[in-house]
C-alpha positions, 0 to 999 in steps of 0.5 A: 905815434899812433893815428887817432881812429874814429869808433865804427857804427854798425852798418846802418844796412845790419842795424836796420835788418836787426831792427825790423828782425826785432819788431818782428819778433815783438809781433810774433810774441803778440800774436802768441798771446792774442792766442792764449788770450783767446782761448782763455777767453773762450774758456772763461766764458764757457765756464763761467756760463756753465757754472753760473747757469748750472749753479745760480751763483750770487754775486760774491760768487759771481765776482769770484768767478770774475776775480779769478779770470781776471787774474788769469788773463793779468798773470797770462799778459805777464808772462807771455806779453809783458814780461818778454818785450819787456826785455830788449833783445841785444844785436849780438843776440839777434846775430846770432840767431841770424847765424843760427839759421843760416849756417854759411854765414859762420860768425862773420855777422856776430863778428861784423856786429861786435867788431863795429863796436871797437873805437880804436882796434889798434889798442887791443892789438889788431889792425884797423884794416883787418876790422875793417875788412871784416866787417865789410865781410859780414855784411856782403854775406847778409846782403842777401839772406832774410833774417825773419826767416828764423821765426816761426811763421806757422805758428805765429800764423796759427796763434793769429787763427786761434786768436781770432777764432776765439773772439769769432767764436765768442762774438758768433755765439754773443750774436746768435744767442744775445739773450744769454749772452747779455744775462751773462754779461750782465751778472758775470761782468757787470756783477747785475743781480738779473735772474737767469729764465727758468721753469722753477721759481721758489721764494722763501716766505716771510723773507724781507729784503733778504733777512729772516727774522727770528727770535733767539732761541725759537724754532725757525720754521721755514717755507718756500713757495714754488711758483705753481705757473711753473714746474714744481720740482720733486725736490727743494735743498736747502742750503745754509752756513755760519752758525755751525758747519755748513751744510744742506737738508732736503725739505718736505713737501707739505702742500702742491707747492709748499715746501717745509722745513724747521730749524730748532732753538736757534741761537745764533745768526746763519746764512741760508738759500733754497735751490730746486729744478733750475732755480737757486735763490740767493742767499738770506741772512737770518737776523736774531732778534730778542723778545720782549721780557718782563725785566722786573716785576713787583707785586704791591699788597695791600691788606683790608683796613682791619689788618693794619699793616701799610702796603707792603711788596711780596717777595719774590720767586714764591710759588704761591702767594696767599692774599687776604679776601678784600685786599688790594694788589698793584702789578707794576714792572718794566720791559726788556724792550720798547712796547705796544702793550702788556696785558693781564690774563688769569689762566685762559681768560684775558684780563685787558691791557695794563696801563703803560708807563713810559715806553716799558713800564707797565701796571694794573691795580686789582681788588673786589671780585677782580682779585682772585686765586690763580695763575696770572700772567704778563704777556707783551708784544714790543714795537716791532710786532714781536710778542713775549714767549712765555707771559711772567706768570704769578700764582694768588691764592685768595683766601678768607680771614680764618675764623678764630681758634678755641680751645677750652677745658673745665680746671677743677670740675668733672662731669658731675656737679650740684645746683650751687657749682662754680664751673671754671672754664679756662680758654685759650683764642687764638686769631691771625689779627684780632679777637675783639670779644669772647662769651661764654654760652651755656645751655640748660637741658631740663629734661632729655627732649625738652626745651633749652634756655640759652644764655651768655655772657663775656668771657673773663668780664674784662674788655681789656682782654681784647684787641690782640692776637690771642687772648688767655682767660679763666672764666668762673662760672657761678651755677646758684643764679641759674637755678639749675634743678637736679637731672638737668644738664649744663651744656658750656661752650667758648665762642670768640668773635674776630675783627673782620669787616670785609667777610666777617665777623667771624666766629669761632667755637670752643669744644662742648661741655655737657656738665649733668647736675645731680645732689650732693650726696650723689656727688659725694658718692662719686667722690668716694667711689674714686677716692676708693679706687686710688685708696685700693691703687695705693695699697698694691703700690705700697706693696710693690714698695715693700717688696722692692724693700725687701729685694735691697735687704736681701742683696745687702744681706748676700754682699755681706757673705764672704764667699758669695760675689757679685754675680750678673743675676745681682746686677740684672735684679738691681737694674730692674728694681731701679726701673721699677723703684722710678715707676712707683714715683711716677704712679705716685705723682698719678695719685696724687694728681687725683686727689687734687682733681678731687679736692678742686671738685669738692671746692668748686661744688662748694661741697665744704665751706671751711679749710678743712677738706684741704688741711685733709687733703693736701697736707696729709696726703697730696703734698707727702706723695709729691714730695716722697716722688720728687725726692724719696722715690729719685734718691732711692732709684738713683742710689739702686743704679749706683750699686748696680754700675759700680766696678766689682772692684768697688764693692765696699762702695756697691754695699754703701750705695745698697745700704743708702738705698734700702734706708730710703726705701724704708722711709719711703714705706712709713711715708706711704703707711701714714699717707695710706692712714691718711686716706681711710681716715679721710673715707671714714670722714666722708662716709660719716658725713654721708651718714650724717646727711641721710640722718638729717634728710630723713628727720626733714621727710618725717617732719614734713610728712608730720606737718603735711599730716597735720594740716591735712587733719586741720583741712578735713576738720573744717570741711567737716564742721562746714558739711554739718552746718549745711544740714535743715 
């Protein structure tokens, strides 16, 4: 049975040599930090007062700057100071260093050192004195020998040189340059926003606690003042980001020391800063901010009273709105924005402050000399100080109530007409509100040169024509009353008066009429002069007629040949009888609108008293030709284009459609011989009462001249006896 055997401790003389050795080692690892730290030290400051001297960084640069060298100097202490002690170094590890530099030991240290751990040898199979042994060997070896001599004292000396001249070297340069060192302590440490001394020194202008502020879409014009005390540098940069691509522009010098530069239709925010000579100014925030516009605008019209209608509101986007002369306008709108004032302006003349209303309505009411043509417009300034861009413009064009139209003409009368005439006048006013009254004026010339009376009278002699937008009427106009002698001249014109109250009224007048009064035999004599005229126009159209007759025959006469087909020439001869066969109707409406001019004429003249001239007239001569045009003539010309357009396959119905029309045009003729007799018989008629009137007018001279001979004769007779009496 074995003995028990207590577990051995290491020596306590190893074991305390392993830890001093331990300690030791943690120092040297300090000491190589503490010099790492050093020169990043060193170079943190010099880099940070460079480039923060140099570039005038703001503050997040600044505290960029201070992030990233913090994180240096975090991940510095990590590796070479945290991260190693952290890590415990065993005695087997030490030992063997130890052995590593001091070859004569051989492993009797390591071999001491684990050999101590065993707690009962005999159980691995060794012998407990020999365990024993050797470790006691182990130790009498490492009696002597320095185990921090594996370290490596040069550099551990060298790190604490550079460690502690690096923080020299930046206390001497914080002692001998304080100013700067503080400045950069301040803004690179403390993060204090303190300006660096320099020569130059910009301000941007308007800026206000760092912002700029401008309206969306305007141009941004930007100055920067140099301070004229210091240096002026040659060239100002400016800088700028967000909005679009970042990026720098040289700006232009305008002044000594004004520098300028402009930023066209900005529509979004951006950030921007100036730097020249050895300033650089911080970053200013260019805030967008919005105008004021008129977000509705109503114009309220008001006619005069003499129109009528209520007030009504105008309809928008028109480009010129027309307002009556003496109406009223109220401009009424609101704001996109809080207000200071809206004013008026009418081109470039400023109109005053519209009322307010609220915080962004706004109205003005116009009327009388105030309201008149041209483009006004509504300009604002809101709260802020900020003014509308653009005023909302409107364009007026006051205009006068038009005097009102009238158009005339004489129905049934020509130029020439007898003391005892009716004149129809037939008008037609037309006014944009109201005729309230239309006369008749007539004028009577006696001789040329000489005096003129004047005369009216109510037009159609109703009231109750009036009052309404247009007004139709027929005024017969009765001459017998003005006792119109023979070679004056009756001078007729139409005058409409309308309802204007503000500018008017208003008149307007017809065209003018000059009606020369001349015997009835000498109207007679017009009359029958122009009766000729047409008389002769309608023999030549009868004779076209019969010729047209002829052609039909003819062609009716060739489609009965056998042997003769129906060649184009037929075809172009049909077609231009058809044209010609409709001419002769219209020429035959002509005559007979004539004829009823004449026929009114010798109505109106009251040149016959009874139904006779129009049983002559119209029965015999004016109805047949309307009635031959409307029906003769068309059918006659409508059965010539059938023939004409028939297939030549339809040749039976070419010859019935040419046969239909050749009857018509027969019958055409015999209408036109009777209407022809008609008119001579009719001549004949006038002349006879021509010559009748000449009959009695010169029996009327001769007894007039026998009766003035007779009283002449009677005269002297008495003036003879008395003469004798006288006598002694």
């Amino acid at each position: 049975m074995r003995t028990a055997v207590t577990r051995p401790e290491v020596p306590a003389a190893i074991r305390r040599r392993l830890a001093s050795l331990r300690w030791s080692v943690a120092v040297w690892m300090a000491t190589d930090a503490v010099a790492a730290f050093g020169v990043l030290l060193v170079i943190f400051v010099a880099a940070s007062l460079l480039l923060d001297r140099t570039l005038r960084f703001d503050r997040p640069q600044r505290a960029a700057v201070l992030a990233i060298g913090a994180a240096a100097m975090g991940v510095l202490a990590w590796r070479r100071l945290v991260r190693p002690l952290g890590r415990r170094l065993s005695d087997d590890a030490l030992a063997r260093a130890v052995e590593a530099r001091h070859g004569e030991l051989g492993e009797s240290l390591l071999a001491a050192v684990q050999l101590s751990r065993l707690a009962d040898p005999e159980a691995t199979g060794a012998s407990a004195a020999m365990v024993q042994a050797s470790i006691d060997q182990g130790v009498r070896r490492a009696a002597g020998l320095d185990f921090t001599d594996i370290l490596d004292r040069r550099r551990r000396n060298r790190n604490l040189l550079v460690g502690g001249g690096a923080v020299a070297l930046v206390a001497a340069v914080g002692l001998f340059f304080p100013t700067t060192m503080g400045l950069w302590w301040q803004r690179n440490v403390l993060l204090a926003d303190v300006d660096w001394p320099q020569a130059t020194h910009l301000a941007i202008l308007g800026a206000d606690d760092g912002v700029l502020i401008c309206p969306r879409g305007d141009d941004l014009p930007v100055q920067v003042r140099a301070d004229p005390d210091g240096v002026v540098p040659s060239v100002v940069t400016l800088d700028h980001r967000g909005g679009g691509p970042p990026g720098g522009e040289t700006m232009v010098l305008v002044g000594e020391n004004l520098f300028r530069t402009v930023f066209r239709n900005v529509l979004a925010p951006f950030r921007l800063r100036v730097r020249g000579g050895d300033d650089v100014t911080p970053w200013h925030d260019v805030r967008l901010v919005e105008r004021p516009v008129v977000d509705d605008l109503v114009l309220v019209y008001t006619p005069p009273s003499y129109v009528g209608p209520e007030p009504r509101t105008l309809p928008a986007n028109v480009g010129s709105y027309p307002i009556l002369d003496g109406s009223h306008l109220e401009v009424r709108g609101t704001a996109s924005k809080d207000l200071e004032w809206a004013r008026l302006s009418l081109g470039k003349t400023d109109l005053g402050d519209l009322e307010r209303v609220g915080d962004r309505g706004f109205r003005i009411r116009l009327a009388g000399d105030r309201l008149t043509s041209g483009v006004y417009g509504v300009s604002l300034m809101d709260t802020t100080g900020l003014a509308s861009k653009q005023p909302a413009r409107f364009s007026l064009k006051v205009q006068p109530d038009r005097k009102p139209l009238v158009r005339a003409r004489l129905e049934g009368i020509g130029d020439l007409i007898v003391p005892r005439a009716v004149v129809p006048v037939q008008a037609g006013m037309r006014d944009d509100f109201a005729i309230s009254k239309a006369e008749l004026v007539y004028r009577k010339i006696v001789e040329e040169g000489g005096d003129e009376t004047v005369g009216r009278t109510l037009f159609g002699r109703n009231d109750d024509l009036y009052g309404g937008e247009t007004v139709e009427a027929v005024h017969r106009l009765d001459c017998e009353p003005m006792d119109l002698p023979v070679g004056s001249v009756l001078v007729l014109t139409v005058e409409a008066t309308d309802n204007d109250t503000v500018s008017g009224p208003k008149t307007g007048t017809s065209g003018v009429f000059s009606l020369k009064v001349v015997t009835e035999d000498d109207l007679r004599a017009e009359l029958l002069r122009r009766e000729q005229e047409q008389r002769f126009e309608f023999e030549r159209l009868l004779r076209d007629q019969r010729k047209l007759l002829e052609d039909s025959q003819a062609l009716l006469a060739i489609l009965d040949t056998p042997d003769r087909p129906f060649a184009d020439e037929d075809a172009k001869t049909l077609a231009g009888d058809e044209k010609r066969q409709r001419l002769v109707g219209g020429r035959c409406t002509a005559i007979a609108d004539q004829f009823e001019r004449i026929l009114a004429e010798v109505e109106n003249n009251r040149l016959e008293e009874d139904q006779t001239v129009r049983d002559r007239l119209a029965r015999k001569i004016i109805d047949p030709l309307r009635l031959m045009a409307r029906r003769s003539v068309l059918a006659a010309a409508d059965l010539l284009d059938q023939a004409q357009k028939a297939e030549p396959t339809e040749a039976a119905a070419r010859r019935a459609a040419l046969a239909a029309a050749a009857a018509e045009q027969e019958n055409i003729v015999a209408v036109m011989r009777d209407v022809l007799k008609n008119m001579v018989k009719w001549e004949g008629y006038q002349e006879a009462v021509t010559l009748l009137r000449e009959v009695l007018r010169a029996q009327k001279d001769v007894s007039e001249q026998t009766i003035r001979e007779y009283q002449r004769r009677v005269r002297s007779i008495f003036e003879d006896g008395e003469k004798s009496g006288d006598k002694p």
